[in-house]
PASEBA-1860 file (N, C-alpha, C; in nm, 3 decimals):
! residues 273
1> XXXXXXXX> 12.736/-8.674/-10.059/12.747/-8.531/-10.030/12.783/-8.510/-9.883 ~ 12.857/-8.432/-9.858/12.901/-8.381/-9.722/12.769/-8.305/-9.635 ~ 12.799/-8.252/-9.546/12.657/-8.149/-9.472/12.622/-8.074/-9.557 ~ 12.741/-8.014/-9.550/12.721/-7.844/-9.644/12.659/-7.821/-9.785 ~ 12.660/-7.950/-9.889/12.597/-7.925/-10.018/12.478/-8.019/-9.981 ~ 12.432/-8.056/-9.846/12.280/-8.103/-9.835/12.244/-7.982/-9.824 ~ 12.312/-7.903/-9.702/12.199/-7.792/-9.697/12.210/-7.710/-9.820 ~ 12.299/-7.714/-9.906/12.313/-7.580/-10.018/12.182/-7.663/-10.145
9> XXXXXXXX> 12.184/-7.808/-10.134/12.064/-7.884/-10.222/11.914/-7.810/-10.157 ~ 11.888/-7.809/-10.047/11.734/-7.820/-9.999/11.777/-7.662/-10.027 ~ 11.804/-7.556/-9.983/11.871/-7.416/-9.997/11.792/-7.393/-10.146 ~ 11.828/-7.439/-10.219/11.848/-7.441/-10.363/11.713/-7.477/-10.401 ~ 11.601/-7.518/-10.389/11.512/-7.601/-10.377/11.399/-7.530/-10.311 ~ 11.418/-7.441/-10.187/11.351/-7.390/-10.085/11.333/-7.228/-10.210 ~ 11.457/-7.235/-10.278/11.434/-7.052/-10.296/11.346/-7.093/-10.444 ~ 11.389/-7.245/-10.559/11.324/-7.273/-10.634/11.189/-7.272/-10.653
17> XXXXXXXX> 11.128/-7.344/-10.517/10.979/-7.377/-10.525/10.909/-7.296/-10.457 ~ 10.983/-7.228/-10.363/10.940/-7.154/-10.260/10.768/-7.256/-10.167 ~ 10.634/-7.202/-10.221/10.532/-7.266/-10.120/10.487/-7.389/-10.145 ~ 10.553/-7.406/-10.276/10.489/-7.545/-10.323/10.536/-7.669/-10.264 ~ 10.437/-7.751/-10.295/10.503/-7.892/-10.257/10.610/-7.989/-10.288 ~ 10.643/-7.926/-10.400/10.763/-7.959/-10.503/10.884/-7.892/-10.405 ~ 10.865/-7.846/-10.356/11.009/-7.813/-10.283/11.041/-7.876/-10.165 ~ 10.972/-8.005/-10.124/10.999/-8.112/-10.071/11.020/-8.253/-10.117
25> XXXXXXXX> 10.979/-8.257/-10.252/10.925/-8.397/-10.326/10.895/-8.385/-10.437 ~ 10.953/-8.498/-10.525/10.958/-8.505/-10.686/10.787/-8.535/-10.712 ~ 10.777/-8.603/-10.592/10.660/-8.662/-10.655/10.548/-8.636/-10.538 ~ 10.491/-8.572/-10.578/10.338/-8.498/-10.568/10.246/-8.572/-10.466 ~ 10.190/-8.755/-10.553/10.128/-8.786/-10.481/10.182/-8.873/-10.374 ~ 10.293/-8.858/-10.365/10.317/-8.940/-10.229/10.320/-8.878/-10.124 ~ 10.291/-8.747/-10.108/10.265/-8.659/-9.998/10.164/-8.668/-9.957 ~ 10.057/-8.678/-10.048/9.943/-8.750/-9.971/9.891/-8.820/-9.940
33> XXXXXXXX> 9.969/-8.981/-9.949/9.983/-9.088/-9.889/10.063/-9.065/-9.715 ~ 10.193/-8.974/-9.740/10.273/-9.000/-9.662/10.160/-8.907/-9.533 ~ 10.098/-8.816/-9.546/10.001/-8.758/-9.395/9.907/-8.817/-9.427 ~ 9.852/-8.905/-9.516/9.722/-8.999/-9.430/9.793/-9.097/-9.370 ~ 9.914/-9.168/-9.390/9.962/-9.266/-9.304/9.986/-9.177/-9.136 ~ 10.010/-9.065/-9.166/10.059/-9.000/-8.999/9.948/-8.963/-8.996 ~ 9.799/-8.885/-9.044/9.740/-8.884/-8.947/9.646/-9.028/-8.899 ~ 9.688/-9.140/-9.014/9.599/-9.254/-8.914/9.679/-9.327/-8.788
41> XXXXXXXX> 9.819/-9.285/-8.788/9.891/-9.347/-8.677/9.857/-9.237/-8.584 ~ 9.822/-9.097/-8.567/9.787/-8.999/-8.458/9.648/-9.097/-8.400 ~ 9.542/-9.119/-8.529/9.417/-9.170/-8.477/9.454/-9.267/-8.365 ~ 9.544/-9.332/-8.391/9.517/-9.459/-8.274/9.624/-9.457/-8.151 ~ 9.621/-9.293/-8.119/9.659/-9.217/-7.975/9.568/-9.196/-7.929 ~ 9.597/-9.182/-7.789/9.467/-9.145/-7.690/9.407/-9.001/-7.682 ~ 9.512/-8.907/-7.765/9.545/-8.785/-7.795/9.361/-8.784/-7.911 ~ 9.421/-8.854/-7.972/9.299/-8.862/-8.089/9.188/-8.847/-8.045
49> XXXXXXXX> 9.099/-8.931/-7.970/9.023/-8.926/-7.897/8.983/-8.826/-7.807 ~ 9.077/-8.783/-7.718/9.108/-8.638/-7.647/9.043/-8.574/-7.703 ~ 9.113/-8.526/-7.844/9.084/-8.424/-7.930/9.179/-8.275/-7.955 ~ 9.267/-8.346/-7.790/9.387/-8.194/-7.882/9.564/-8.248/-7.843 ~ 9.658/-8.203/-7.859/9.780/-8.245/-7.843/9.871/-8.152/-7.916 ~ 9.964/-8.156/-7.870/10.090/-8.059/-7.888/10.196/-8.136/-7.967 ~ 10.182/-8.078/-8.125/10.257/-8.184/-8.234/10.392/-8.091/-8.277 ~ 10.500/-8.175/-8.303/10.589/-8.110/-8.360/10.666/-8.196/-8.450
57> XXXXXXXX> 10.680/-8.121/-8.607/10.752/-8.213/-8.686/10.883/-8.138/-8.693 ~ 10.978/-8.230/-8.678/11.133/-8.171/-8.732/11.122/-8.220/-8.846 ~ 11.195/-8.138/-8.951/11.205/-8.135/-9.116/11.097/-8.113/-9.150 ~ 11.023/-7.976/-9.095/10.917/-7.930/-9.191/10.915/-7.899/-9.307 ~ 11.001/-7.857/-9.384/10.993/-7.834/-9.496/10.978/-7.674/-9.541 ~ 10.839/-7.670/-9.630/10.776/-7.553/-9.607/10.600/-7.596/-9.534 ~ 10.605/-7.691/-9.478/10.484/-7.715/-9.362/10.373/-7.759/-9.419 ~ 10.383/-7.811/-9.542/10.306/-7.883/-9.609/10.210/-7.969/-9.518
65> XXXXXXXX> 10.272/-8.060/-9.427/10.200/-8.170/-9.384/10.150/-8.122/-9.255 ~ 10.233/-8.008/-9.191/10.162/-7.940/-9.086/10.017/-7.868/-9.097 ~ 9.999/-7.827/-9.242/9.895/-7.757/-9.269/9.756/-7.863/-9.305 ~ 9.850/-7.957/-9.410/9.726/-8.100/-9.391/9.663/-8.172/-9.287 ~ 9.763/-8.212/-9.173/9.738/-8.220/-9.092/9.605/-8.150/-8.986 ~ 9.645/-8.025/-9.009/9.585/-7.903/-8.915/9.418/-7.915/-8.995 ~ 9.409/-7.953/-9.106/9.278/-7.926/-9.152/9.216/-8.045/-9.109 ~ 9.210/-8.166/-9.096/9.146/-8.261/-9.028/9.192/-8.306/-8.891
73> XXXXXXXX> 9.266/-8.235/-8.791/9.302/-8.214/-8.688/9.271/-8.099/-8.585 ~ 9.215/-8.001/-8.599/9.181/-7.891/-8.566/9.245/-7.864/-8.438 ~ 9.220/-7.879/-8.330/9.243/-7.850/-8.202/9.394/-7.881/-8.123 ~ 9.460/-7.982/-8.214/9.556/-8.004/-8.258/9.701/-7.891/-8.284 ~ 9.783/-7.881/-8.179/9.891/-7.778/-8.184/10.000/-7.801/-8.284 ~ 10.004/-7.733/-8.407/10.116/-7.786/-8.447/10.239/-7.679/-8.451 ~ 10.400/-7.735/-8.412/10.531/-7.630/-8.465/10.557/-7.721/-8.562 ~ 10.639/-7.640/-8.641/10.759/-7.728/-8.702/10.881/-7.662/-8.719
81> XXXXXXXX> 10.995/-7.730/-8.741/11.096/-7.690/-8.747/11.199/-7.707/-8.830 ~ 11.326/-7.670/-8.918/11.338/-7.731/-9.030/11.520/-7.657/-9.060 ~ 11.577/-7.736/-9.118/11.737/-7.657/-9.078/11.774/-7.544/-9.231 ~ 11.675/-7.521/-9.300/11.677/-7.416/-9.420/11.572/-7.322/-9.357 ~ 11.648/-7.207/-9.346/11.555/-7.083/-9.326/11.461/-7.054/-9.471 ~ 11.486/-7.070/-9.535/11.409/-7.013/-9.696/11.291/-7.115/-9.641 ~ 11.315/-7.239/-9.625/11.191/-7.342/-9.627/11.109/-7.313/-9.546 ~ 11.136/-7.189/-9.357/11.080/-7.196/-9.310/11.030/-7.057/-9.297
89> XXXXXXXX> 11.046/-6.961/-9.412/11.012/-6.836/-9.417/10.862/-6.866/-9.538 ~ 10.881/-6.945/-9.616/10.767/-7.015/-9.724/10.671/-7.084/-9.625 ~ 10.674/-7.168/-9.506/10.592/-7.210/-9.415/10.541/-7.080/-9.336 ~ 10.600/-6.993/-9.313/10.561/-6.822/-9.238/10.447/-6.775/-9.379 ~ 10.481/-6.790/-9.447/10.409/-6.666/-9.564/10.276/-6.785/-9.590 ~ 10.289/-6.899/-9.579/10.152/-7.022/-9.610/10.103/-7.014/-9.463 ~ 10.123/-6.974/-9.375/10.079/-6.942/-9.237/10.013/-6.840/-9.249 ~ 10.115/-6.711/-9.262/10.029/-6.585/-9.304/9.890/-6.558/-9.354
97> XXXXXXXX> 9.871/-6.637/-9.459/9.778/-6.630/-9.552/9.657/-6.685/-9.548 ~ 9.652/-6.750/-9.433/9.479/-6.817/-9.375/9.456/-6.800/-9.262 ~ 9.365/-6.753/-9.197/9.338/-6.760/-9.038/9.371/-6.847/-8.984 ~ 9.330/-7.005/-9.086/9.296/-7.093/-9.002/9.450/-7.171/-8.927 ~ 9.533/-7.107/-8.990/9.684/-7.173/-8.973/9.749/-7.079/-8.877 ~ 9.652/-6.968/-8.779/9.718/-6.823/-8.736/9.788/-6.939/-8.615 ~ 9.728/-7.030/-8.560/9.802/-7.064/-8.426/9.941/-7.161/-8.423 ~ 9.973/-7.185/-8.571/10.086/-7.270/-8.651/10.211/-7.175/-8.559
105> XXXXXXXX> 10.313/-7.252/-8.593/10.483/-7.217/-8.568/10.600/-7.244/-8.636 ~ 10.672/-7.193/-8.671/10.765/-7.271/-8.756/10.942/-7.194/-8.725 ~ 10.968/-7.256/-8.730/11.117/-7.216/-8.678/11.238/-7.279/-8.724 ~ 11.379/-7.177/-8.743/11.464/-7.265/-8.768/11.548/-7.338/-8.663 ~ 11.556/-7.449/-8.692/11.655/-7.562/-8.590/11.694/-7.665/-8.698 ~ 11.800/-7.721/-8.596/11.842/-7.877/-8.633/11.870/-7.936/-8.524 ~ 11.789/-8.050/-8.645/11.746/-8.182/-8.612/11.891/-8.275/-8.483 ~ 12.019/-8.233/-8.518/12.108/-8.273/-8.438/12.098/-8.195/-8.294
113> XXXXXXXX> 12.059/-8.073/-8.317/12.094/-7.987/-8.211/11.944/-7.936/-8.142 ~ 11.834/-8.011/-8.129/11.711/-7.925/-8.086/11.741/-7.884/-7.958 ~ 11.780/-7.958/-7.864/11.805/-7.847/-7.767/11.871/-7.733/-7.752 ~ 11.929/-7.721/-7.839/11.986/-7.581/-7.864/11.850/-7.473/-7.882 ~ 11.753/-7.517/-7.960/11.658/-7.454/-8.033/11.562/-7.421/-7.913 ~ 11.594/-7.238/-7.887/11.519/-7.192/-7.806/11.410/-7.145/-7.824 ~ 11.310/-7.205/-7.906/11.206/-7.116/-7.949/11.087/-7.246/-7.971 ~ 11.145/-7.366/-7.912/11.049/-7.464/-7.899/10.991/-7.499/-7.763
121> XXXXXXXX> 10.925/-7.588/-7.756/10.892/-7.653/-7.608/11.001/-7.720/-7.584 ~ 10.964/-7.803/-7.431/11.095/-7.844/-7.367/11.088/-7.986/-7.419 ~ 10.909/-8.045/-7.455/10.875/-8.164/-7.470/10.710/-8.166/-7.578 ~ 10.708/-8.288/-7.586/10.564/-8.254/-7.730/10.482/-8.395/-7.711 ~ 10.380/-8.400/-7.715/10.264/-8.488/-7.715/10.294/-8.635/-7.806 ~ 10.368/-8.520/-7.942/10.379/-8.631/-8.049/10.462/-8.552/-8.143 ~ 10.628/-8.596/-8.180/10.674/-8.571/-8.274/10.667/-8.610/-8.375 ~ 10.698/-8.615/-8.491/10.731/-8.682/-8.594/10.849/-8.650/-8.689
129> XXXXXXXX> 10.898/-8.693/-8.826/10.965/-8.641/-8.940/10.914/-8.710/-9.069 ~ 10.912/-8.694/-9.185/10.891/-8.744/-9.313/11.015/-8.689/-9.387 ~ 11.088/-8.814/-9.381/11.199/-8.796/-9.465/11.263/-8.706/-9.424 ~ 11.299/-8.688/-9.274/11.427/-8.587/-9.224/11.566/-8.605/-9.249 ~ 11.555/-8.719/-9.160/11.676/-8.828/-9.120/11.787/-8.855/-9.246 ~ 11.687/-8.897/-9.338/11.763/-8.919/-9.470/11.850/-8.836/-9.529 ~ 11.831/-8.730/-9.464/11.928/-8.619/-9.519/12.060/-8.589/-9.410 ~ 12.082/-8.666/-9.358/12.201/-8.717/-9.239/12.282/-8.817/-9.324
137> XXXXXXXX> 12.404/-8.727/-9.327/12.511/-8.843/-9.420/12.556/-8.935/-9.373 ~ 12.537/-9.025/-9.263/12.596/-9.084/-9.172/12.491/-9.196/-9.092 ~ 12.481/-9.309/-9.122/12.414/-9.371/-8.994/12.438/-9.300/-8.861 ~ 12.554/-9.304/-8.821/12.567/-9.247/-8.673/12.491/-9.105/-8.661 ~ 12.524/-9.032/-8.742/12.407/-8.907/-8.717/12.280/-8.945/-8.754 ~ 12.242/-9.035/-8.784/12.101/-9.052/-8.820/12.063/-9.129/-8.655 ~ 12.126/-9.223/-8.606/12.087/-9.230/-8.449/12.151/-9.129/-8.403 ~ 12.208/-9.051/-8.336/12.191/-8.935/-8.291/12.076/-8.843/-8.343
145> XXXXXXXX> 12.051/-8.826/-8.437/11.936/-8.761/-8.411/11.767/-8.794/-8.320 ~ 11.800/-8.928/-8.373/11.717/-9.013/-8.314/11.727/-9.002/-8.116 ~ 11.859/-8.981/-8.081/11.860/-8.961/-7.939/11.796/-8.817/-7.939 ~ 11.808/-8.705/-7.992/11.728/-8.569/-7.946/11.606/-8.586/-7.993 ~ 11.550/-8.639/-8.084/11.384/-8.650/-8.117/11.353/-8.715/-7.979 ~ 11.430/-8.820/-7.952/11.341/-8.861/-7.804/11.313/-8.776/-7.682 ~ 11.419/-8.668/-7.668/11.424/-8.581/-7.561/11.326/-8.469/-7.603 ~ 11.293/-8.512/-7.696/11.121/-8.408/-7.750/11.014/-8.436/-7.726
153> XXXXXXXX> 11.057/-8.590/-7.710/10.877/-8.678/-7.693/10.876/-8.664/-7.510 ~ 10.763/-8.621/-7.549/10.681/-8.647/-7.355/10.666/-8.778/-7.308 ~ 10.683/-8.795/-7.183/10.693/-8.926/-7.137/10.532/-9.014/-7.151 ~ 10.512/-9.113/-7.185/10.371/-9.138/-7.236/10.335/-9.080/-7.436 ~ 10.435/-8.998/-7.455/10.417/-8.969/-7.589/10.457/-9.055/-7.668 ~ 10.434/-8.983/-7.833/10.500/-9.081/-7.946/10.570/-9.012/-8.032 ~ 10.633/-9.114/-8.065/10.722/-9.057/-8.257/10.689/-9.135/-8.307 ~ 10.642/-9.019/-8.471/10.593/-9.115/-8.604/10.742/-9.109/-8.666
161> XXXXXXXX> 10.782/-9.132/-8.747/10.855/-9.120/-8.839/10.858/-9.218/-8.972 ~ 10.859/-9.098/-9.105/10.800/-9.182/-9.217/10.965/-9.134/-9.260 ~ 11.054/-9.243/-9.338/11.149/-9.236/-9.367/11.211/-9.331/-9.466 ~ 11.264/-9.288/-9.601/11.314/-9.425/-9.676/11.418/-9.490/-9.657 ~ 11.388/-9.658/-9.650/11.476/-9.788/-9.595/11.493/-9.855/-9.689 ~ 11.679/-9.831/-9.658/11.724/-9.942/-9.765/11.642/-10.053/-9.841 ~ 11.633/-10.112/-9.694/11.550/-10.281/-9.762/11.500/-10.282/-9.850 ~ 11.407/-10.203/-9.819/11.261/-10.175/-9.918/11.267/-10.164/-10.065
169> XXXXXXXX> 11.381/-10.044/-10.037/11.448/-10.011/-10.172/11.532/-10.118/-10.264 ~ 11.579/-10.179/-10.189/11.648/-10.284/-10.282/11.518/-10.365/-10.354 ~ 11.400/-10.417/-10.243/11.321/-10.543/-10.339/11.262/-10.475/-10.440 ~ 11.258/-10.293/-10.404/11.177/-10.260/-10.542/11.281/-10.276/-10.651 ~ 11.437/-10.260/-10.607/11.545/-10.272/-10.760/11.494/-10.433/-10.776 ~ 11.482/-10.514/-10.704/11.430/-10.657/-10.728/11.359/-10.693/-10.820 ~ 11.280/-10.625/-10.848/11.105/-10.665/-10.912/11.175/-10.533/-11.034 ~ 11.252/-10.383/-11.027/11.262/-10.388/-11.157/11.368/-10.423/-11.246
177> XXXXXXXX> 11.479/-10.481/-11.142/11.562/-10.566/-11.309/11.496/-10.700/-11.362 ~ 11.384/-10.802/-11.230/11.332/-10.878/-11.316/11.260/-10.834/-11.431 ~ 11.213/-10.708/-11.406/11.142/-10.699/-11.536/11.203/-10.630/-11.628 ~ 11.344/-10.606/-11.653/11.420/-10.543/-11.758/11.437/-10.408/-11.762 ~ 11.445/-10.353/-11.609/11.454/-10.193/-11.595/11.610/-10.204/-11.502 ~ 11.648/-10.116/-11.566/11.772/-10.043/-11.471/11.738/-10.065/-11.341 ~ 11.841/-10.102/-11.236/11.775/-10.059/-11.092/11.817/-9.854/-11.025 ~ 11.759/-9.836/-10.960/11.730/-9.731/-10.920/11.805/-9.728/-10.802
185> XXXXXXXX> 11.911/-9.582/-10.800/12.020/-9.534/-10.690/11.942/-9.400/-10.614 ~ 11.973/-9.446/-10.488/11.942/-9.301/-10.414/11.985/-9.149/-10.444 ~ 11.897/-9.062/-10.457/11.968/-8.926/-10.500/12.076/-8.925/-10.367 ~ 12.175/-8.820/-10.436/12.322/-8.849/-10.336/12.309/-8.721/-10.231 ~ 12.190/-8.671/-10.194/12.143/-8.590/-10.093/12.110/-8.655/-9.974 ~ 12.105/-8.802/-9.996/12.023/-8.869/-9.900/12.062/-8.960/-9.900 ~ 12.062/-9.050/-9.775/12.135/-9.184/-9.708/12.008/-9.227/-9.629 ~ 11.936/-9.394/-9.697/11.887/-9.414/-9.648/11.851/-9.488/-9.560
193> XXXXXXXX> 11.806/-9.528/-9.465/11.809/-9.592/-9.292/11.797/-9.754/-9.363 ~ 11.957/-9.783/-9.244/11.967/-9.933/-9.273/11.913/-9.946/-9.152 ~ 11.778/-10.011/-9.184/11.682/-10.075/-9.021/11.747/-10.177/-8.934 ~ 11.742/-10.260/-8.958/11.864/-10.342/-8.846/11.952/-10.279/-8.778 ~ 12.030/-10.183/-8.764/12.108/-10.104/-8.679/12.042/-10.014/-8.648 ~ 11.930/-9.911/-8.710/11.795/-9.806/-8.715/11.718/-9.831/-8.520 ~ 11.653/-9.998/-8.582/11.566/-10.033/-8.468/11.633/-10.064/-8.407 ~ 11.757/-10.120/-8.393/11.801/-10.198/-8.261/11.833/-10.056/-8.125
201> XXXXXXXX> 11.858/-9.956/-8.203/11.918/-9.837/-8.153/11.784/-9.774/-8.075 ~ 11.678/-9.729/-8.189/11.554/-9.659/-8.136/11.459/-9.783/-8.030 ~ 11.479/-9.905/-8.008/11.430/-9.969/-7.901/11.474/-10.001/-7.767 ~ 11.582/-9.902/-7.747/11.690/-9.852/-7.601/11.612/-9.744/-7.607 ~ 11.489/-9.693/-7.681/11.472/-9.530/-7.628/11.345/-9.564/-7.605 ~ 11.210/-9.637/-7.734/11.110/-9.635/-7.722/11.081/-9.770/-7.771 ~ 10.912/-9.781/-7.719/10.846/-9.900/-7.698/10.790/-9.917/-7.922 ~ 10.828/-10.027/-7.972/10.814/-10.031/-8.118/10.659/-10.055/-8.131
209> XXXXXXXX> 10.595/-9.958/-8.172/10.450/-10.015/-8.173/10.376/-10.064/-8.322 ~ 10.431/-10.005/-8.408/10.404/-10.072/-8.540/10.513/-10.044/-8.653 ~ 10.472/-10.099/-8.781/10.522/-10.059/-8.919/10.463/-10.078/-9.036 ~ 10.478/-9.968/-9.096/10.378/-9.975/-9.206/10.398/-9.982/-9.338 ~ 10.396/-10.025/-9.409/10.445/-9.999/-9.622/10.353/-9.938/-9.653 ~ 10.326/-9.829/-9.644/10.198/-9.779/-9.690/10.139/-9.744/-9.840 ~ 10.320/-9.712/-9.907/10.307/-9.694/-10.013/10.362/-9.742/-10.141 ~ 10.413/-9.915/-10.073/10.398/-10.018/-10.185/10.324/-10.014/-10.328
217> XXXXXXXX> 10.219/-10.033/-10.299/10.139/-10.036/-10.433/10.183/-9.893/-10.516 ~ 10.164/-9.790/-10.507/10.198/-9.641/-10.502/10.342/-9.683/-10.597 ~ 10.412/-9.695/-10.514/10.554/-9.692/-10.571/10.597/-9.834/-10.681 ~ 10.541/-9.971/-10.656/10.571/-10.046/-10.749/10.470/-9.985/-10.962 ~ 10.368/-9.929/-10.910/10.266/-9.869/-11.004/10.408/-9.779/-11.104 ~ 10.469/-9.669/-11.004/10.550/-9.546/-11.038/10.684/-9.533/-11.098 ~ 10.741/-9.683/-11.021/10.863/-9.692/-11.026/10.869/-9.821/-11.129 ~ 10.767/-9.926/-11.157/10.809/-10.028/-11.202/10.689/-10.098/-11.347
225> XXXXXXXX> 10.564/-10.103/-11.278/10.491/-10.092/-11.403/10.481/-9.979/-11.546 ~ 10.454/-9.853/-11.485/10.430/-9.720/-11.580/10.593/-9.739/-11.658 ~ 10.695/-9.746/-11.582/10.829/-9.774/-11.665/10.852/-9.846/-11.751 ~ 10.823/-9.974/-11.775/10.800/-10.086/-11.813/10.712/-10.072/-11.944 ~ 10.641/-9.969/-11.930/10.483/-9.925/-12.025/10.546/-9.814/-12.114 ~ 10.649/-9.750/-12.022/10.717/-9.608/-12.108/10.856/-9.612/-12.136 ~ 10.922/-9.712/-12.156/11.044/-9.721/-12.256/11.141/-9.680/-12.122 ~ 11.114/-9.732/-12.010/11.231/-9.682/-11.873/11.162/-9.577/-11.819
233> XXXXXXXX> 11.107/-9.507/-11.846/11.081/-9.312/-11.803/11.010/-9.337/-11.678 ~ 11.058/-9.267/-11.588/10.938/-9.268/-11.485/10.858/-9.098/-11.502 ~ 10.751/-9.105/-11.496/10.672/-8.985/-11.507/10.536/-8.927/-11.388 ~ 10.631/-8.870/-11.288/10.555/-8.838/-11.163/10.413/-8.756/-11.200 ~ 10.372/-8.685/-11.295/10.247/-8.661/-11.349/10.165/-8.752/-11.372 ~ 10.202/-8.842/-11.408/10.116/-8.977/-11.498/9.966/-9.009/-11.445 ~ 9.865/-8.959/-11.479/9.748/-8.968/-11.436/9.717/-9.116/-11.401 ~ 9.762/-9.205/-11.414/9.737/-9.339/-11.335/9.860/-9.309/-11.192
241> XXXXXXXX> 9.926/-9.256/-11.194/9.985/-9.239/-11.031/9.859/-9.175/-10.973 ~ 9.797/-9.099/-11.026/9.700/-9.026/-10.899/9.614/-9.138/-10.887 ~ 9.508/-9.192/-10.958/9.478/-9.307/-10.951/9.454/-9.394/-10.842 ~ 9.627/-9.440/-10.854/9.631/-9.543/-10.755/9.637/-9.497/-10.653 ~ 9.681/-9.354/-10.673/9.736/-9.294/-10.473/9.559/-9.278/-10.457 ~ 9.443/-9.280/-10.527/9.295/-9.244/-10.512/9.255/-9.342/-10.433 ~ 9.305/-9.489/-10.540/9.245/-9.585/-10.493/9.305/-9.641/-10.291 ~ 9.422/-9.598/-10.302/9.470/-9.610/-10.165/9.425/-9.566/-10.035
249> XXXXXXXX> 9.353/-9.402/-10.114/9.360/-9.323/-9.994/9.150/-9.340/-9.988 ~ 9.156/-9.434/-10.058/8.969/-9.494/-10.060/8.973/-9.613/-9.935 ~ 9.084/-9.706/-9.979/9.067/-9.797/-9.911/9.069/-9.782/-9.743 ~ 8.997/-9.950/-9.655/9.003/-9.928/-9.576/9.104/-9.937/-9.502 ~ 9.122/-9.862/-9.367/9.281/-9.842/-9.336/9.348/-9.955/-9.286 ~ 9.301/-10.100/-9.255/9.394/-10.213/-9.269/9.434/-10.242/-9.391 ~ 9.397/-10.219/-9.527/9.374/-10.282/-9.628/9.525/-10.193/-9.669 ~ 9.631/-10.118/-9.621/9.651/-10.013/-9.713/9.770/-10.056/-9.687
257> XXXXXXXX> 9.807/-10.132/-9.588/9.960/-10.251/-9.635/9.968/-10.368/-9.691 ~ 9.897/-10.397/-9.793/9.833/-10.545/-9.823/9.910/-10.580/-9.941 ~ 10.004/-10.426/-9.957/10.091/-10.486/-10.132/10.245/-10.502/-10.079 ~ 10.251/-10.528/-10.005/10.439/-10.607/-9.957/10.493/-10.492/-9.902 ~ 10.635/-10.508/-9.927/10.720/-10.399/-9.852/10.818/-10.381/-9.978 ~ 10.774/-10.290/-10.093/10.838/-10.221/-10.218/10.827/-10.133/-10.187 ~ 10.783/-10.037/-10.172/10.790/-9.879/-10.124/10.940/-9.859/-10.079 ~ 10.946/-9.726/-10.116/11.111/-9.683/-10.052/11.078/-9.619/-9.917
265> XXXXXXXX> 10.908/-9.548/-9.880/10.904/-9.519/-9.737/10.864/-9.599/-9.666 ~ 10.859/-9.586/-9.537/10.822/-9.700/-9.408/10.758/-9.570/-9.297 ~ 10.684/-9.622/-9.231/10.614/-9.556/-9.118/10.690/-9.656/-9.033 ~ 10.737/-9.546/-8.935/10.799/-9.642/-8.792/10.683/-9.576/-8.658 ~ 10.604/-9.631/-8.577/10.531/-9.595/-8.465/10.574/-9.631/-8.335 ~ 10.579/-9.531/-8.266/10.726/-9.534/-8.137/10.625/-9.482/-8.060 ~ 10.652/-9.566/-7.889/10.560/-9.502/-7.763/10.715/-9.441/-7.677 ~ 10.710/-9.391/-7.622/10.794/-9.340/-7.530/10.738/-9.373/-7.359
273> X> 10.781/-9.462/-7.354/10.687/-9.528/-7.222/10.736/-9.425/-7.046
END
């Protein structure tokens, strides 16, 4: 897909689902894998400890993870920002509607152009994205964007970014044609980060501090066992997906990369030295 029918896809999607979570993601429980992985990479900032910091996600969505976030974060500043106005008028009206979200922000920008975007800070404690990038038809715009997320991060700050990588994606087609399943193509909204050219690029900007599979187990369960069990079908309801995303979000937080690197997302943890 070109720019223009990404944004007319999320467009399409934003006016569909409007507040729900479905208007970011097919699948339900990986949203709440994907903000316990960001808020345990916030935990191990100095920010954390602190107890407050100035957060901003580009590709909010409709602010789903800003709002999760905000409930076991409290003191914690969050904007977000997002290049579909519908997505960020549904983050205004889920703002609206609780006190506790009155000090939230949400605005439209893009991700190529934040400095353009006059209605943000100049710089942020701690950016992040979940699955922004991917919606950049282009490696090269996917590092370029990567050069303005940095001019967001404060010096001493960080970027999370949870984003799906090729690699990953291939060993999960790995494990399901051994087991007699079709392999699985990226929806054509999204291009996903070939890491080897990804990192070599984002380590001219920032210091690489970790990586995570967080949601291996999650996704081999979704994408490759339950299929296998249901004649090909994958079925994002399937009461053993919640399950396992239960059993994940039980375990302890070393324990929660311990099933390989099958997952199609990756947590990347960036210092900005």
């Amino acid at each position: 897909m070109d720019l223009d029918q990404i944004e007319a896809h999320w467009t399409k999607w934003a006016k569909e689902f409007q507040q729900d979570i479905r208007a970011t993601t097919k699948t339900r429980t990986i949203k709440y894998l994907e903000v316990d992985a960001l808020y345990r990479a916030i935990k191990k900032t100095e920010f954390f400890s602190r107890g407050d910091a100035k957060v901003l996600e580009v590709g909010c969505g409709n602010g789903h993870n800003c709002f999760m976030l905000a409930k076991v974060l409290p003191r914690f500043s969050f904007t977000g920002v997002d290049f579909i106005l519908d997505m960020v008028n549904s983050a205004l009206e889920i703002r609206n509607s609780s006190t506790d979200y009155s000090d939230m922000n949400f605005f439209q920008g893009n991700v190529l152009k934040l400095d353009e975007c006059e209605n943000i800070a100049d710089q942020y404690d701690i950016v992040f994205t979940d699955r922004c990038l991917i919606n950049l038809n282009t490696h090269e715009l996917q590092r370029s964007a990567l050069d303005q997320l940095y001019e967001k991060v404060a010096p001493g700050g960080y970027l999370i970014l949870i984003e799906n990588v090729q690699s990953t994606y291939d060993r999960q087609n790995i494990v399901r044609k051994s087991s007699g399943l079709e392999p699985r193509t990226p929806d054509s909204f999204n291009l996903f980060i070939e890491e080897e050219s990804f990192l070599r690029h984002a380590k001219t900007l920032f210091s690489l501090i970790a990586v995570e599979d967080f949601a291996a187990l999650h996704d081999l369960v979704l994408y490759v066992l339950q299929p296998m069990m249901n004649g090909g079908k994958i079925n994002y309801e399937d009461p053993m997906i919640q399950s396992v995303t239960d059993l994940l979000l039980a375990m302890p937080d070393n324990m929660r990369g311990d099933f390989g690197s099958f997952g199609q997302n990756r947590l990347y943890f960036f210092k900005k030295d």
